[in-house]
C-alpha positions in Angstrom: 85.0 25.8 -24.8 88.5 25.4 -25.2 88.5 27.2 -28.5 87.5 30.7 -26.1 89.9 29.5 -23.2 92.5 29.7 -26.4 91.4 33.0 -27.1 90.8 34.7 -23.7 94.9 33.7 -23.1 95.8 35.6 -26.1 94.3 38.2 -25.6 95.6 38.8 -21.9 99.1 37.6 -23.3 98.5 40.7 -25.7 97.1 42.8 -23.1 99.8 42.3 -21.0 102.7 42.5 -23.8 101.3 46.2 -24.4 100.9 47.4 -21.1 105.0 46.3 -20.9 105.6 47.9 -23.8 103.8 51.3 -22.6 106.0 50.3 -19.6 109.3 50.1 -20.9 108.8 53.4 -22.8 107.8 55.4 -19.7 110.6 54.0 -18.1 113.3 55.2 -20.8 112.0 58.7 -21.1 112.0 58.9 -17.3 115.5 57.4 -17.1 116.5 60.1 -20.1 114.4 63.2 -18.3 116.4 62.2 -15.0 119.9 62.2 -16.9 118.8 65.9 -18.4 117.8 67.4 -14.8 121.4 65.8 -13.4 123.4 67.4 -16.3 121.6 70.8 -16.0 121.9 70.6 -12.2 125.9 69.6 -12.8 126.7 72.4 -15.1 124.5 75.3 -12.5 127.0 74.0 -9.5 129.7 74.0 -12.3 129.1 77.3 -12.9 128.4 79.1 -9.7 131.3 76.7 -7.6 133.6 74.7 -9.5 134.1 71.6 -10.8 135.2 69.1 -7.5 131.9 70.9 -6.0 129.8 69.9 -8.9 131.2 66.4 -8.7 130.8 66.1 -5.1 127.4 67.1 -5.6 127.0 64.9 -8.1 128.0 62.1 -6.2 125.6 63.0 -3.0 122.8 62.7 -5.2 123.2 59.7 -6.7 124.3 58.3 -3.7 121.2 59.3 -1.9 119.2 57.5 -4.9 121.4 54.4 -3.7 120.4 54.8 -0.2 116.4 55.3 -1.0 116.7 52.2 -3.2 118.2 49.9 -0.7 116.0 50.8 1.7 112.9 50.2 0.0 114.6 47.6 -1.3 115.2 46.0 2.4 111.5 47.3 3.6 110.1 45.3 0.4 111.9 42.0 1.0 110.9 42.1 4.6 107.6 42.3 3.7 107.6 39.4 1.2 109.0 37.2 4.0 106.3 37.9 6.2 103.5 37.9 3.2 105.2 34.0 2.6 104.8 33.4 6.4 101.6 34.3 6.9 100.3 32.5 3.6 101.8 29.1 5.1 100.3 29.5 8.1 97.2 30.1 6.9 97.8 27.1 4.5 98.8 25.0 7.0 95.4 26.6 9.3 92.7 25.8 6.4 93.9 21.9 5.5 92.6 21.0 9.2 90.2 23.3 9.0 88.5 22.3 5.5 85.6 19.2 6.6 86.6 17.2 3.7 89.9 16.6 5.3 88.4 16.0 9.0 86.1 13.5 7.4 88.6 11.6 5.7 90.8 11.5 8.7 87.6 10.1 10.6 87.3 7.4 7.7 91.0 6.3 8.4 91.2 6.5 12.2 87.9 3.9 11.7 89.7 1.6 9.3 92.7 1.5 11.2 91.6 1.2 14.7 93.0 3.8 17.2 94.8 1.3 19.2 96.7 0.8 16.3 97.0 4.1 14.7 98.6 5.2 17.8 102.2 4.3 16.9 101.7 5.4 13.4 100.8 9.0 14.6 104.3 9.1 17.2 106.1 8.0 14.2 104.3 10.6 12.2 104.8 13.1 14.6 108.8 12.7 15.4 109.4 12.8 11.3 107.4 16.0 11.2 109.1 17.2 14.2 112.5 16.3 12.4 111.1 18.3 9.5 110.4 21.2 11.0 114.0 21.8 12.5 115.3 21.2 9.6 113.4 23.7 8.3 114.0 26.0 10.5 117.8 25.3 10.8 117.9 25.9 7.1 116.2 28.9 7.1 118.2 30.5 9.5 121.0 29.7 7.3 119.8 31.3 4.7 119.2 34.6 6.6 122.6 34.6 7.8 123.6 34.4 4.2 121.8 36.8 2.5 122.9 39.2 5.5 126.6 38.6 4.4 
């Protein structure tokens, strides 16, 4: 059993070491296709306008590459934030949720005794609500940060 667990981790290790490999390649002959197609389009302007036309048009290009990549940059990271968000919700959502958990919570409130698991749960609930402002307050931080 653990002899084939051994084996099936191999071979998706090697799997997934090919598939990079493939990867990498078709990345490098794309990167040196796109450097041909720039230097032919260079020397047409060169030819037909001048060099500082050539250049600037060099420069508009690329830096409308730039732009395309920040903004799917940008669009990408919002859209891991919410992915994260919505997973901790829904974490958060299927812990109460799940009966295991309800049951267990019964089995305590019953050991305990409500009248004195009342305090326990104010307690609980100020330290969570500390927690969470925390949490926010650090979060917002870290937005105004990365927006620096």
């Amino acid at each position: 059993m653990l002899q084939r667990l051994i084996n099936d981790v191999k071979e998706s290790a090697g799997s997934a070491l090919r598939l990079t490999s493939i990867a990498g390649v078709a990345a490098i002959a794309l990167f040196i296709s796109f450097a041909f197609l720039c230097a032919a389009a260079f020397i047409y302007v060169l030819q037909h306008y001048g060099p500082i036309e050539a250049c600037l048009a060099g420069a508009v290009l690329f830096f409308v590459v730039t732009l395309i990549a920040v903004a799917v940059y940008m669009a990408r990271r919002r859209e891991m934030r919410r992915r994260a968000a919505r997973a901790a919700k829904a974490t958060a959502a299927s812990a109460f949720a799940d009966p295991v958990m309800i049951a267990t919570g019964l089995q305590i409130v019953r050991a305990i005794g409500v009248k004195r698991l009342i305090p326990i749960i104010a307690v609980a609930g100020l330290a969570l609500g500390l927690m969470a402002s925390r949490g926010a307050a650090a979060s917002s931080e870290d937005e105004e940060q990365g927006e620096e």
